[in-house]
C-alpha positions in Angstrom: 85.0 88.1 128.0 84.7 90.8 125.0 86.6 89.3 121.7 89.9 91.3 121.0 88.0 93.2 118.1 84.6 95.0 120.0 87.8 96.0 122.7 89.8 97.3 120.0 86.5 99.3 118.8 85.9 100.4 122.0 89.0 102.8 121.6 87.9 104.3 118.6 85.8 106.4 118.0 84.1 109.3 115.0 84.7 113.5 116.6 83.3 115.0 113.4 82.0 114.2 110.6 81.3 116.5 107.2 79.0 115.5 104.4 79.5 116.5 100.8 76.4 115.7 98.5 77.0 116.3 94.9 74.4 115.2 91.7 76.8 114.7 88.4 76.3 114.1 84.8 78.5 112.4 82.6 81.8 112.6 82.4 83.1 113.7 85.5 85.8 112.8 87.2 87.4 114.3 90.9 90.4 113.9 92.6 90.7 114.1 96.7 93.9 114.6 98.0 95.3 112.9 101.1 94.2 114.3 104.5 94.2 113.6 107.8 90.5 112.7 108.3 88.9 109.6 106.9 87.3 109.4 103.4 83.8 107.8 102.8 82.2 107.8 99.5 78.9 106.7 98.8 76.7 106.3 95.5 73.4 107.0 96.4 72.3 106.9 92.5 73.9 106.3 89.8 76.9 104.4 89.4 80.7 105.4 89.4 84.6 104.1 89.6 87.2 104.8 92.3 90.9 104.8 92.2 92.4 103.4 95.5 95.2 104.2 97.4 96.6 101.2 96.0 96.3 102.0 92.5 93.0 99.7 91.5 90.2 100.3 90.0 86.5 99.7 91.6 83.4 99.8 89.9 80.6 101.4 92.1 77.3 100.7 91.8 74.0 102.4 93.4 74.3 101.9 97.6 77.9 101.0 97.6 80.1 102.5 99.6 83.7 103.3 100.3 85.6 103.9 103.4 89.0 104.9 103.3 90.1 104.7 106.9 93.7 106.8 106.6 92.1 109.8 104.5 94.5 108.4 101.2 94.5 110.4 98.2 92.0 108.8 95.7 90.1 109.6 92.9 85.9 108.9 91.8 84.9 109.3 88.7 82.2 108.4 86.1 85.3 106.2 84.3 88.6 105.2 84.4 89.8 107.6 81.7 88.3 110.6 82.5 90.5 113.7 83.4 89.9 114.7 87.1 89.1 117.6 88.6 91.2 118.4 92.1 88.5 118.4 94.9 89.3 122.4 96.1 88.6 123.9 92.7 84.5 122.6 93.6 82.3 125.0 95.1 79.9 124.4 98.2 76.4 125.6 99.5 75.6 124.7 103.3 72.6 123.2 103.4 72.9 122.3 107.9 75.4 121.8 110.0 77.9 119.6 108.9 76.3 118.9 105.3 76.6 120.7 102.4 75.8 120.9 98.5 79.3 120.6 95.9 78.9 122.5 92.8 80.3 119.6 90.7 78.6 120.3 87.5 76.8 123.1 85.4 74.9 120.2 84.5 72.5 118.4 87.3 73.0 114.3 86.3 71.9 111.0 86.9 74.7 110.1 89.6 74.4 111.1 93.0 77.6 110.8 95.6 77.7 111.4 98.9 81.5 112.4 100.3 82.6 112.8 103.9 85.3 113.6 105.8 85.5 111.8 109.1 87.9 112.6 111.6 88.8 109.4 114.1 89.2 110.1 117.8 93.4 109.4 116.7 94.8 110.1 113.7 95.8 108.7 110.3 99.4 107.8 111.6 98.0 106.1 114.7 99.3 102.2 114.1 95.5 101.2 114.4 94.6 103.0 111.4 97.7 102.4 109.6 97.1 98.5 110.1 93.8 98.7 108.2 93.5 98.1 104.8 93.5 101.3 102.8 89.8 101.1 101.4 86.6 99.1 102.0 84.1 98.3 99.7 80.9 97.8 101.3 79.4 95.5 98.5 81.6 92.9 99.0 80.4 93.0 102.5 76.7 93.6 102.7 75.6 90.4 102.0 77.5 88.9 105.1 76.6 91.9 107.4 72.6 92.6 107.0 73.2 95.5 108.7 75.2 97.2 106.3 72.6 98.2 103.0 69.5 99.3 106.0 72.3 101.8 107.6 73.4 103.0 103.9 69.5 103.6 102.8 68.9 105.4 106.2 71.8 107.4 105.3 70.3 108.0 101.7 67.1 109.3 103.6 68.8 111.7 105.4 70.6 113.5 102.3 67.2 113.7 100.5 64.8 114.8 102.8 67.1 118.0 104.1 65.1 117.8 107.4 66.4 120.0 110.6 68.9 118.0 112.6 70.2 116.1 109.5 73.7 116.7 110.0 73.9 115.2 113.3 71.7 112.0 112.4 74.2 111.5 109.8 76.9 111.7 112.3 75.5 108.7 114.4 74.7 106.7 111.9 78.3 107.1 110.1 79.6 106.2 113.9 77.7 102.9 113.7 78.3 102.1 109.9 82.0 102.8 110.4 82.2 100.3 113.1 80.0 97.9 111.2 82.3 98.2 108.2 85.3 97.2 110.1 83.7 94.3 111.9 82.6 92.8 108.4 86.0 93.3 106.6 87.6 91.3 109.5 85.1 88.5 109.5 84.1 88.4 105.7 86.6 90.6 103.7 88.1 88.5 100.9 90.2 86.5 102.8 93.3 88.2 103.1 96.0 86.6 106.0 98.2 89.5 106.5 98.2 93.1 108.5 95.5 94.0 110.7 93.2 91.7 109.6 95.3 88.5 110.0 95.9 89.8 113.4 92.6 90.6 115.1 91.4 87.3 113.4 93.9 86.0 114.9 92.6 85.3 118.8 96.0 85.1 120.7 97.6 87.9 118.6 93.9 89.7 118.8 93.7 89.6 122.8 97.4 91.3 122.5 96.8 94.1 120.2 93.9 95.2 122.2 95.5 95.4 125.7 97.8 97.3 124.6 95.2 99.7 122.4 93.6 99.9 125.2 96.0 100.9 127.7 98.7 102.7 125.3 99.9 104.5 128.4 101.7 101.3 129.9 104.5 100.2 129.4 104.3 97.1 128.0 107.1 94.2 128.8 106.9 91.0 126.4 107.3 88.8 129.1 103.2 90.0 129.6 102.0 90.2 126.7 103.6 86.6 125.9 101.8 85.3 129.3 98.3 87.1 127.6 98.9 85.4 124.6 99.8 82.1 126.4 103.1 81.0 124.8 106.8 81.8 125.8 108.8 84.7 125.1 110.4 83.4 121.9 107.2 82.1 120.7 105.1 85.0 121.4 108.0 87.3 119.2 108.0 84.9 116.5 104.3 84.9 116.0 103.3 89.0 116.9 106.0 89.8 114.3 104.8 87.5 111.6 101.1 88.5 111.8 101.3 92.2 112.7 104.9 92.9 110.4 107.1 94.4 113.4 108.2 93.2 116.6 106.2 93.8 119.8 108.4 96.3 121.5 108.4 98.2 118.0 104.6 98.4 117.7 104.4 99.1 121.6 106.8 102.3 121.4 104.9 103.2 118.5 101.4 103.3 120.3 102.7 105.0 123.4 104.2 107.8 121.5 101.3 108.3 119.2 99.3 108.6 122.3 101.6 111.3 123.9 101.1 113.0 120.2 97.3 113.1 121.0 98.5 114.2 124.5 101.0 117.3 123.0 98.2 118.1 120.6 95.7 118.8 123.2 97.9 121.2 124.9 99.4 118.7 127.3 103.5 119.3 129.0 106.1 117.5 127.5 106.9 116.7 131.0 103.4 115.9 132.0 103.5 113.1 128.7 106.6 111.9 129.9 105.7 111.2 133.2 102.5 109.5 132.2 104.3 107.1 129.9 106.2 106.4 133.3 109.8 108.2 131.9 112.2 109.4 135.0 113.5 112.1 132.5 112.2 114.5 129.7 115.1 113.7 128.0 114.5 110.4 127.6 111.3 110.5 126.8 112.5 113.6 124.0 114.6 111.1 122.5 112.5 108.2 122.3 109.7 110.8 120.6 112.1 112.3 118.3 113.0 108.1 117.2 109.5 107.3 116.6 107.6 110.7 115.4 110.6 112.4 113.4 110.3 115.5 115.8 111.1 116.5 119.4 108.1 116.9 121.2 108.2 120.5 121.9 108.6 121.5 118.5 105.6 118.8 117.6 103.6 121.6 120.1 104.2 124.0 118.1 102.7 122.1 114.8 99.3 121.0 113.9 100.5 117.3 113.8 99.9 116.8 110.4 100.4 114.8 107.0 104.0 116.7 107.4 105.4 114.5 109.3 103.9 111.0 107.7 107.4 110.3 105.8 109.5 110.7 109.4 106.7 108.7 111.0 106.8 105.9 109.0 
């Protein structure tokens, strides 16, 4: 039997992936604003700080790496007080598909970053992303995960050769590092007992969370997931809510209707969604949308799905 976390990787899944590559000199100092797609930052010389989501401070040292799994806005820079630069005013100069050189500097330095957008096969609302923590240093992890410096100096290859086919090399082997990330935070990363760590550590709560990742499209009773976890109805409640932070049925509407999001984005009926999710009405369904997303569905059509709606989603 798969553990609950390779089933809950087995959902998720890099579409795209663009690669900045910028070579800095003292002081510099940028500022990336919140976006839709993942974040990764990596120091492939040099050495740098970044401002987390969270509001901390992290040194970053040459091959250490950064992913910030809900595209938060976040800051890198040489040090702590230097004055940012917003990420749009920076030029860029394709160098292949999907890669590109920034014009960070008049002045070529010492540091060079690597920046890329990832975009998930869901997005940064999805309640798998929003369980994860909001950055993840890959120092803290490489010594537990071996396979975490070889896939960063592969990466490092990549950006300095400039070879044909570059970009899409660097897609596969941010696919793998991404996953490899996430595995290592939940088995290694500092400890930390609460959110989605706690829970896919957590083997009964684990099994839950990835039936029901990976079939978002049922509809979920807790009398079954209680019997998947092995424990009674009462018990099961008690112990999904105090590991996860909300009550089963809550994060269960939650993952259906962000899956009928992904549905509507991709062109899909309201009444087609609402069928699949196994509602006898569209008005149901509307309303039960509307509760969760902030938006009726058929105006959500109409939209990109963006960072618009994260305060109504939340």
């Amino acid at each position: 039997m798969r553990d609950p976390l390779s089933e809950m990787l087995r959902g998720l899944r890099l579409d795209g992936v663009e690669y900045g590559r910028c070579r800095l000199s003292d002081p510099w100092g940028t500022a990336f604003p919140a976006q839709e797609a993942a974040r990764f930052h990596f120091i492939s010389s040099g050495s740098a700080w970044l401002k987390t989501p969270a509001g901390d401070w992290l040194a970053l040292q040459p091959g250490d790496a950064v992913l910030l799994p809900r595209g938060d806005a976040n800051i890198i820079a040489s040090s702590p007080d230097v004055t940012p630069v917003p990420f749009e005013r920076f030029g860029r100069k394709q160098v292949c598909d999907g890669f590109y050189d920034m014009q960070c500097a008049d002045i070529c330095g010492d540091t060079v970053a690597l920046t890329a957008s990832m975009r998930f096969n869901i997005d940064r609302l999805h309640p798998l992303l929003q369980l994860m923590p909001g950055a993840m240093l890959t120092s803290a992890l490489g010594k537990s995960e071996p396979a975490i410096p070889h896939l960063l100096e592969a990466m490092a290859r990549e950006v300095d050769m400039d070879r044909v086919g570059a970009g899409g090399i660097l897609a596969r082997l941010a696919d793998v590092l991404t996953a490899t990330i996430i595995r290592a935070w939940v088995e290694h990363g500092c400890g930390d007992t609460t959110g989605w760590i706690a829970a896919v550590r957590n083997p009964e709560v684990g099994r839950v969370l990835a039936a029901i990742h990976l079939e978002p499209e049922k509809d979920w009773q807790v009398a079954e997931l209680a019997r998947l976890m092995g424990v009674s109805r009462s018990g099961f409640a008690e112990r999904f809510a105090r590991v996860v932070g909300e009550t089963p049925a809550r994060y269960v509407a939650r993952v259906r209707m962000h899956q009928a999001r992904l549905w509507l984005k991709d062109g899909m009926r309201v009444a087609t969604a609402a069928e699949k999710l196994g509602y006898d009405a569209e008005a149901s369904f509307s309303r039960a949308f509307k509760r969760i997303i902030g938006e009726p569905p058929s105006q959500f059509r109409r939209k990109d799905g963006g960072v618009g709606m994260l305060a109504a989603a939340e």
